[in-house]
C-alpha positions as CSV (number, residue, x, y, z in Angstrom):
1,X,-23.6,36.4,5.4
2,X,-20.1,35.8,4.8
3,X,-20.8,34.9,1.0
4,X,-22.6,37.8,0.7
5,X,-20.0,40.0,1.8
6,X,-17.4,38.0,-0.6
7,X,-19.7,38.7,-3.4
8,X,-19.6,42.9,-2.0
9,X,-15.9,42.7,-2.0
10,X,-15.7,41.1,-5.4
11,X,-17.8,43.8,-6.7
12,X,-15.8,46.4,-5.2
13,X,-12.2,44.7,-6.3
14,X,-13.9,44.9,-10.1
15,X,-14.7,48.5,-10.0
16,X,-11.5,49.5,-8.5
17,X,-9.8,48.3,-11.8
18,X,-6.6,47.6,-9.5
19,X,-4.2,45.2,-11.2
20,X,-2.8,44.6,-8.0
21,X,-5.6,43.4,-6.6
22,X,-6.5,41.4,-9.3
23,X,-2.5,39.7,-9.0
24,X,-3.8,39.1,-5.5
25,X,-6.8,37.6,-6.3
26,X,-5.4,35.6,-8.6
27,X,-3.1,34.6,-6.5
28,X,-5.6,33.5,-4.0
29,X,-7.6,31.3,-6.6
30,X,-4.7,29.4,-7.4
31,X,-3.5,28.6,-3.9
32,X,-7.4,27.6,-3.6
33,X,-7.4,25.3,-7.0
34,X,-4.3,23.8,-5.7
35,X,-5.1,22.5,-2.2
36,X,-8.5,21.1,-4.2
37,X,-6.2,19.6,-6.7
38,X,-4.2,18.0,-3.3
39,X,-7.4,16.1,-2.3
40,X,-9.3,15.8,-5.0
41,X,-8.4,12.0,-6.3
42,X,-7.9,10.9,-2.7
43,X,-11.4,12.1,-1.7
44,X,-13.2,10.1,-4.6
45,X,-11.3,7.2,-4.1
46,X,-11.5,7.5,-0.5
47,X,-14.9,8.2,-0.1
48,X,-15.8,5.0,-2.6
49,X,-13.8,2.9,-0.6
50,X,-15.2,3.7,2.8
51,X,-18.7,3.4,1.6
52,X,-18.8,0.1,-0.6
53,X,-16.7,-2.2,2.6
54,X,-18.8,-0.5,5.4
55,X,-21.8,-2.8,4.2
56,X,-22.3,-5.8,5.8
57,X,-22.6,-9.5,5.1
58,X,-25.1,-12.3,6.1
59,X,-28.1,-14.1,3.5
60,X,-31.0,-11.6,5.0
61,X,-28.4,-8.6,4.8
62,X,-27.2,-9.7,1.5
63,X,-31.2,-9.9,0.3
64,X,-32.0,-6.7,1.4
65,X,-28.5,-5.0,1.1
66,X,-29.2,-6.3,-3.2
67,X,-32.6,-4.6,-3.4
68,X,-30.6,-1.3,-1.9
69,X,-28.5,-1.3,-3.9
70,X,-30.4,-1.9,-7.2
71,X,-32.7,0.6,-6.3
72,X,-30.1,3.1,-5.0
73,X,-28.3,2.8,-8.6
74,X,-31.3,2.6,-10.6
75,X,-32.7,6.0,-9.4
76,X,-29.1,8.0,-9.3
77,X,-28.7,6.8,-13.1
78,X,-31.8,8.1,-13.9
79,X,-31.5,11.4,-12.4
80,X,-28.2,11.9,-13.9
81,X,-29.3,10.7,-17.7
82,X,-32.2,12.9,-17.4
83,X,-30.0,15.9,-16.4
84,X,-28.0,15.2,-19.1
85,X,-30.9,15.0,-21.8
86,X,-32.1,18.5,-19.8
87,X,-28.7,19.9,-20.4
88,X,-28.3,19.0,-24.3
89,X,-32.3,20.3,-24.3
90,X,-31.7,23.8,-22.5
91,X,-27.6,23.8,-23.5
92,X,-26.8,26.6,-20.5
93,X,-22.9,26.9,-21.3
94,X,-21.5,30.2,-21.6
95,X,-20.4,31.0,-25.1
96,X,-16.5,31.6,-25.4
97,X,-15.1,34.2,-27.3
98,X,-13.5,33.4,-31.1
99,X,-10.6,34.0,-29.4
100,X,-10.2,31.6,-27.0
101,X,-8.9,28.5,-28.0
102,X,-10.8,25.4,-28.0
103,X,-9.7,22.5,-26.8
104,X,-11.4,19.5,-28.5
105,X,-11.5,16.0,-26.3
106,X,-12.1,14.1,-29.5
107,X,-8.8,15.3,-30.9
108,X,-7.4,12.8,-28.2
109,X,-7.6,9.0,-28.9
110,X,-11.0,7.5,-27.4
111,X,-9.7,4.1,-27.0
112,X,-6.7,5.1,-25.1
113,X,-9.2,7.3,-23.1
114,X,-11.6,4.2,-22.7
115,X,-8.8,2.4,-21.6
116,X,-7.7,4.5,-18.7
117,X,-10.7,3.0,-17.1
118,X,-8.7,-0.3,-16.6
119,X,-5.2,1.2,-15.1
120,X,-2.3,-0.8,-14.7
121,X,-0.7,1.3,-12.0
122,X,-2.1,1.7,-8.1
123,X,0.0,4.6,-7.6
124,X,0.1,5.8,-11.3
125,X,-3.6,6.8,-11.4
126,X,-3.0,9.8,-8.0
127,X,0.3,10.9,-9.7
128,X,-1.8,11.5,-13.2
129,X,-5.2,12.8,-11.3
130,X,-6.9,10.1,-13.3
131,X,-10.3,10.5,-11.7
132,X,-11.6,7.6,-13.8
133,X,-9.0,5.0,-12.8
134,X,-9.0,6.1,-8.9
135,X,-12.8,5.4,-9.7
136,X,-12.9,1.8,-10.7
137,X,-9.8,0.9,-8.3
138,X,-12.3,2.2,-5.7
139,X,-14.8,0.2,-6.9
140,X,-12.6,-2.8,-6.9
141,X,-10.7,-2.3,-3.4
142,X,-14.4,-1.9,-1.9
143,X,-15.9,-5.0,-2.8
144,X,-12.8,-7.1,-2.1
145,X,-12.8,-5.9,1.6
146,X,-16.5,-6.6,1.3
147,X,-15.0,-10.3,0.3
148,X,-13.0,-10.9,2.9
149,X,-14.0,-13.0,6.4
150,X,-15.3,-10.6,8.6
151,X,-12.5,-9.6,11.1
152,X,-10.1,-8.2,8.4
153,X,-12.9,-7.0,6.6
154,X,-13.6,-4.2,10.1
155,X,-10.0,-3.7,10.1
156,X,-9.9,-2.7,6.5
157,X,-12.9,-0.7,6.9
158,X,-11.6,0.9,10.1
159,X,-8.7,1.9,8.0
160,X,-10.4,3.5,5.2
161,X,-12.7,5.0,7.0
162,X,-10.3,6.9,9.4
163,X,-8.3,7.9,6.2
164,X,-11.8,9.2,4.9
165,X,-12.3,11.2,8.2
166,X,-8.8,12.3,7.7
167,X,-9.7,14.2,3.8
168,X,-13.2,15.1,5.6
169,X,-11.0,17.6,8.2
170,X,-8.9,18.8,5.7
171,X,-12.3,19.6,3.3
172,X,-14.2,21.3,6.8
173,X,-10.8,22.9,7.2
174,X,-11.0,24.5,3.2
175,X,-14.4,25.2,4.3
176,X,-13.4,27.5,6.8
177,X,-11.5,30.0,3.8
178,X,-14.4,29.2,1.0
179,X,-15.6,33.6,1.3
180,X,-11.7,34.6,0.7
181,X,-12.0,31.3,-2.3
182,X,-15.4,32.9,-4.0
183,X,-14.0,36.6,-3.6
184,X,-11.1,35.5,-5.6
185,X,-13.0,33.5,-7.8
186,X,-15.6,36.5,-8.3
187,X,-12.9,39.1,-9.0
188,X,-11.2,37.1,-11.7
189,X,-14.2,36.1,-13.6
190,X,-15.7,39.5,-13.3
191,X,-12.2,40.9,-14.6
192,X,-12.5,38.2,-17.3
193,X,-16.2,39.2,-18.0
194,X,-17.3,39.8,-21.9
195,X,-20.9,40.5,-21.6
196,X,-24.1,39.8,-20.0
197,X,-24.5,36.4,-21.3
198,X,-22.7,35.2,-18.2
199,X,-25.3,35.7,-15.9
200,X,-27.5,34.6,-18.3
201,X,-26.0,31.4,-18.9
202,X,-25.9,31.0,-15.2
203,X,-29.8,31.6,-14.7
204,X,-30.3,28.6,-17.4
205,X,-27.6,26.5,-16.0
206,X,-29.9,27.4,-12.3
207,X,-33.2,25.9,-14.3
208,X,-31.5,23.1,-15.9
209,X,-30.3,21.4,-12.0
210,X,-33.6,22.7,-10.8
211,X,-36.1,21.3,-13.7
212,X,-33.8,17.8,-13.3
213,X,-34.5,18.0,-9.6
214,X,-38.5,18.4,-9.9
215,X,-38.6,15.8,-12.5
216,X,-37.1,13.1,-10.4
217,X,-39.1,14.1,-7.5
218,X,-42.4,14.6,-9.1
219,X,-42.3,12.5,-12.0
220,X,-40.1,9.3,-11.8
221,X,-40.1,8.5,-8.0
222,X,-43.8,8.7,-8.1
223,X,-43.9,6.5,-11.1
224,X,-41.6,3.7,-9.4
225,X,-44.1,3.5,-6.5
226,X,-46.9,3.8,-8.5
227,X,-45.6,0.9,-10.4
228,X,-45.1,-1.2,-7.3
229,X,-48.7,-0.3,-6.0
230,X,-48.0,2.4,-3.7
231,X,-49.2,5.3,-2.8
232,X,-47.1,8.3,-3.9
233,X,-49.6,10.9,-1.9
234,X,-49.8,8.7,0.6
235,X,-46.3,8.4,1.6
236,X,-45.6,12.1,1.3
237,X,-48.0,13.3,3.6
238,X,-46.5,10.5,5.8
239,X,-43.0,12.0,5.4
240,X,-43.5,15.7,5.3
241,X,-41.9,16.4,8.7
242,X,-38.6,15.1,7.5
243,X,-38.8,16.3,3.8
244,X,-39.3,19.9,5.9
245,X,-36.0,19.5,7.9
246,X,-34.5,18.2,5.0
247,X,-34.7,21.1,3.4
248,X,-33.8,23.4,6.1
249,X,-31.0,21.5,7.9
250,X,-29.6,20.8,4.5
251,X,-28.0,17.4,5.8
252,X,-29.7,14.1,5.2
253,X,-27.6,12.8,8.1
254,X,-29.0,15.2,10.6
255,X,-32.8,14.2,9.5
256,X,-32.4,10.6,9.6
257,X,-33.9,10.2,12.8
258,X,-36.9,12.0,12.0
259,X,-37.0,10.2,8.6
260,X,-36.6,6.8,10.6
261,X,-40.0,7.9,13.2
262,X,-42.1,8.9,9.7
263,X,-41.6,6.3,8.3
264,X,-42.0,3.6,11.4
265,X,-45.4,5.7,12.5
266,X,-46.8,7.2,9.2
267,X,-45.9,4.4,7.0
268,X,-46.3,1.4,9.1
269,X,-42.5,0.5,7.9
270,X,-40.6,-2.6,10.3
271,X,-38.3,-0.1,12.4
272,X,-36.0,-3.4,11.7
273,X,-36.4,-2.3,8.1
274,X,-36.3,1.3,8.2
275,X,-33.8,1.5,10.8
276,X,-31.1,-0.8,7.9
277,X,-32.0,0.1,5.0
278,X,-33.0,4.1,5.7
279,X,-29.0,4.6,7.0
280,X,-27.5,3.1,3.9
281,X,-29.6,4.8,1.6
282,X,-28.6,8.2,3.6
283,X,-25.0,7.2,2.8
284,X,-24.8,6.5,-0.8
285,X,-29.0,7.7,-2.5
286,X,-28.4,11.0,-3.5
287,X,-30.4,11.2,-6.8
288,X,-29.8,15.3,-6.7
289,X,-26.2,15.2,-6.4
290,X,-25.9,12.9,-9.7
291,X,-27.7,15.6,-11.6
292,X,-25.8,18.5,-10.2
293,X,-22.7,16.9,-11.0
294,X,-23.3,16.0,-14.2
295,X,-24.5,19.1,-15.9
296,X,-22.3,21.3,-13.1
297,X,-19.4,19.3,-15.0
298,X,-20.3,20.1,-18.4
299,X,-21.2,23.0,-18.0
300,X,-17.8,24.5,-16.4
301,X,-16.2,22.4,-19.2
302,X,-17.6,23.4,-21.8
303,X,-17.8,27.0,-20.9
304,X,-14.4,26.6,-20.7
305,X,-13.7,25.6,-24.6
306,X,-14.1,21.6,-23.7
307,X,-15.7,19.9,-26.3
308,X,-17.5,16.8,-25.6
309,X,-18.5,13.7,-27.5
310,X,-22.1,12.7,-27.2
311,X,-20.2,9.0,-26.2
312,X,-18.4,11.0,-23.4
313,X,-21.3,12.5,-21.9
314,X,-22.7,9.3,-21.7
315,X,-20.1,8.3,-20.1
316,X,-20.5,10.7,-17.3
317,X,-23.8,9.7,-16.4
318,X,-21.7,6.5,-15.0
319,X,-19.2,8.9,-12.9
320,X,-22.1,11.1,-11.3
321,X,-23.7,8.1,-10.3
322,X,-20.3,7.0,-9.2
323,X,-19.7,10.0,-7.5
324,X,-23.1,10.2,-5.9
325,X,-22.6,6.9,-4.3
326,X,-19.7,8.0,-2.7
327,X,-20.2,11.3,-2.1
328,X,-19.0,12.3,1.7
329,X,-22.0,13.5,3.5
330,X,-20.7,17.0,4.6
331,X,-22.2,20.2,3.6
332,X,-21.6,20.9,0.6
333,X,-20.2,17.7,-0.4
334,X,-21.7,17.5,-4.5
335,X,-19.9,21.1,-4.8
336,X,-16.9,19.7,-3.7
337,X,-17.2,16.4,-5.7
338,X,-17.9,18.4,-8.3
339,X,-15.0,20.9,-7.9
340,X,-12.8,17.8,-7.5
341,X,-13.4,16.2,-11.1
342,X,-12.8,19.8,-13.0
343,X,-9.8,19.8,-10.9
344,X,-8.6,16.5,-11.7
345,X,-9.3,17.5,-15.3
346,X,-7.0,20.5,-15.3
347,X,-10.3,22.5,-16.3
348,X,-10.8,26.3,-14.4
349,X,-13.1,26.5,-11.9
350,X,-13.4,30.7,-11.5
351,X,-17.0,29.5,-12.5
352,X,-17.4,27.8,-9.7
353,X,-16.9,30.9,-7.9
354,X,-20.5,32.4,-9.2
355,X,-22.7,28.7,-8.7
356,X,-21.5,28.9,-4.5
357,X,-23.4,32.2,-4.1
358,X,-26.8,29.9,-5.7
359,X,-25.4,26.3,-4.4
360,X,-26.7,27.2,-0.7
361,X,-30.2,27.2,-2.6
362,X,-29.6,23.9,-4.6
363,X,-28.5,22.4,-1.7
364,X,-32.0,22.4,0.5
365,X,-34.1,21.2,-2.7
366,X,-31.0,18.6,-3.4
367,X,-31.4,17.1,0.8
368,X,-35.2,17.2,0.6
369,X,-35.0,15.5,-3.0
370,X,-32.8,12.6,-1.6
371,X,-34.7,11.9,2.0
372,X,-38.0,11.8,-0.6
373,X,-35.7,9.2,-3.1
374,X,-34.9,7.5,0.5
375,X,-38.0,7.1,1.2
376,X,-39.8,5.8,-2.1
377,X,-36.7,2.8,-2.1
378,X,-37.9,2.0,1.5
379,X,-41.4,1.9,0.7
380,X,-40.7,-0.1,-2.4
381,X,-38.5,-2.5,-0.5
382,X,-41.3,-2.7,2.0
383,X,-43.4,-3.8,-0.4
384,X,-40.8,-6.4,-1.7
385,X,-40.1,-7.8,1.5
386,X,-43.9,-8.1,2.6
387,X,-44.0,-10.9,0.1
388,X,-41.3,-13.0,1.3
């Protein structure tokens, strides 16, 4: 309701044609972009962190915690490279005026770029918002705490993990001013408005997230069990129940334990099985968030006069996944991941503004899409470990 009534107030702040309260608005968005830009680096690397050393050690752990993640990655790259082949294919971007200047990523050097992945700096990375180094440093902090024996290991984690819960308050606390965020956003871009391919643009940019959504869920899950001898119908009649509150909750955290039951009594999965690899996969599967990052990225970019090699988009299939894996599990969490990279990119977000009003939408096919991508890994491990 409060959206809604954001959206009203937007509507009426347009046709009042009030440059004060378009200063104010204005003024509002900016406050807004900069408290994102505040924890926008953190959270990634954060959130990276706290997931990769929060996995445990042990040769059966190990095993299973392998076919996890193998799976886990596998199906998040695939969502995002098939988003981005959906985006090139339906190409949803806004067209910019002649007039606005363009502002060409190629013009910069693309081995400098490349090697920005490999920073020399710990600190260097937040002061520069490099989301790409506070990526891989993420990456590499995580899986050396993973390393270590397994006291300092907890206390590492216990750190990290409190700093995570730390950036999760001050997100549920941005949260709380998100309608006074989109009527600012709203008002700007609607003063900023040339025509009526806006909307337009955004319907296609809708279909786009949603067509890469159905084709994961209907087309290449189904295929990876099929592959491995299983049942696709089978299993979804077994999970229904949870796929339902999935999609209604809109938190894949909140229908694990109903995701756990289907699949211990519907499809005859170990509860020692489900109830370790199920949790994990609620952590750091999220096939849908991959593709709504990835083509909510480019889309805002270049809509905004960014320019993209074919070798960088490519390249962003890696950070989705990237981001996917360590997205926080709090509503809205892709948006905000999302928000986070075109913030640490200098890029405007006003757009953003006009996807929350349809996000709330997205987000209950996205949680039903990953509890089903949950349960096809489970399944397939099942099947794996069965033959052991």
């Amino acid at each position: 309701m409060s959206k809604l009534i954001a959206v009203l107030f937007a509507i009426i702040a347009y046709t009042l044609t009030n440059q004060i309260i378009l200063e104010t608005a204005k003024l509002f968005s900016d406050v807004f972009i900069s408290l994102l830009k505040l924890i926008s680096v953190p959270l990634v690397f954060f959130s990276i962190v706290s997931t990769i050393s929060a996995l445990k050690d042990s040769s059966e752990i190990k095993s299973l915690l392998r076919w996890v993640v193998f799976y886990t990655l596998l199906t998040t790259i695939i969502a995002a490279s098939i988003a981005l082949v959906l985006y090139l294919l339906i190409n949803p971007k806004i067209s910019t005026s002649d007039t606005m200047e363009k502002v060409n990523i190629n013009n910069y050097n693309y081995l400098s770029h490349l090697k920005s992945l490999v920073p020399s700096n710990f600190i260097q990375v937040f002061l520069e918002n490099n989301i790409i180094g506070s990526a891989f440093i993420a990456f590499l902090v995580g899986f050396a705490i993973i390393a270590l024996p397994q006291e300092k290991q907890h206390i590492l984690q216990q750190v990290f993990s409190a700093l995570f819960d730390m950036l999760l308050k001050i997100v549920q606390m941005l949260l709380t001013f998100i309608p006074v965020a989109m009527w600012s956003f709203i008002t700007c871009f609607l003063y900023d408005l040339k025509s009526s391919n806006e909307f337009y643009s955004l319907l296609w940019y809708f279909v786009c997230i949603m067509s890469a959504n159905l084709i994961q869920a209907f087309v290449v899950l189904p295929a990876l069990m099929w592959y491995k001898g299983i049942s696709s119908i089978h299993t979804l009649k077994g999970v229904m129940p949870a796929l339902i509150l999935a999609f209604f909750s809109k938190s894949s955290s909140a229908t694990l334990p109903t995701t756990i039951e289907c699949a211990y009594s519907k499809l005859n999965i170990p509860k020692k099985l489900s109830s370790f690899v199920l949790p994990i996969c609620t952590t750091i599967n999220m096939n849908a968030c991959a593709a709504f990052i990835i083509i909510t990225v480019l889309f805002v970019s270049e809509t905004n006069g960014y320019i993209f090699s074919l070798g960088e988009m490519f390249k962003w299939i890696l950070l989705a996944t990237a981001a996917a894996v360590g997205n926080a599990g709090v509503p809205m969490g892709c948006y905000f991941m999302a928000t986070s990279y075109l913030v640490a990119m200098n890029i405007p977000v006003h757009i953003m503004g006009l996807i929350l009003p349809i996000y709330g939408v997205i987000d209950m096919f996205e949680t039903a899409i990953n509890v089903w991508s949950d349960i096809c890994i489970v399944q397939v491990i099942n099947k794996k470990y069965n033959k052991i």
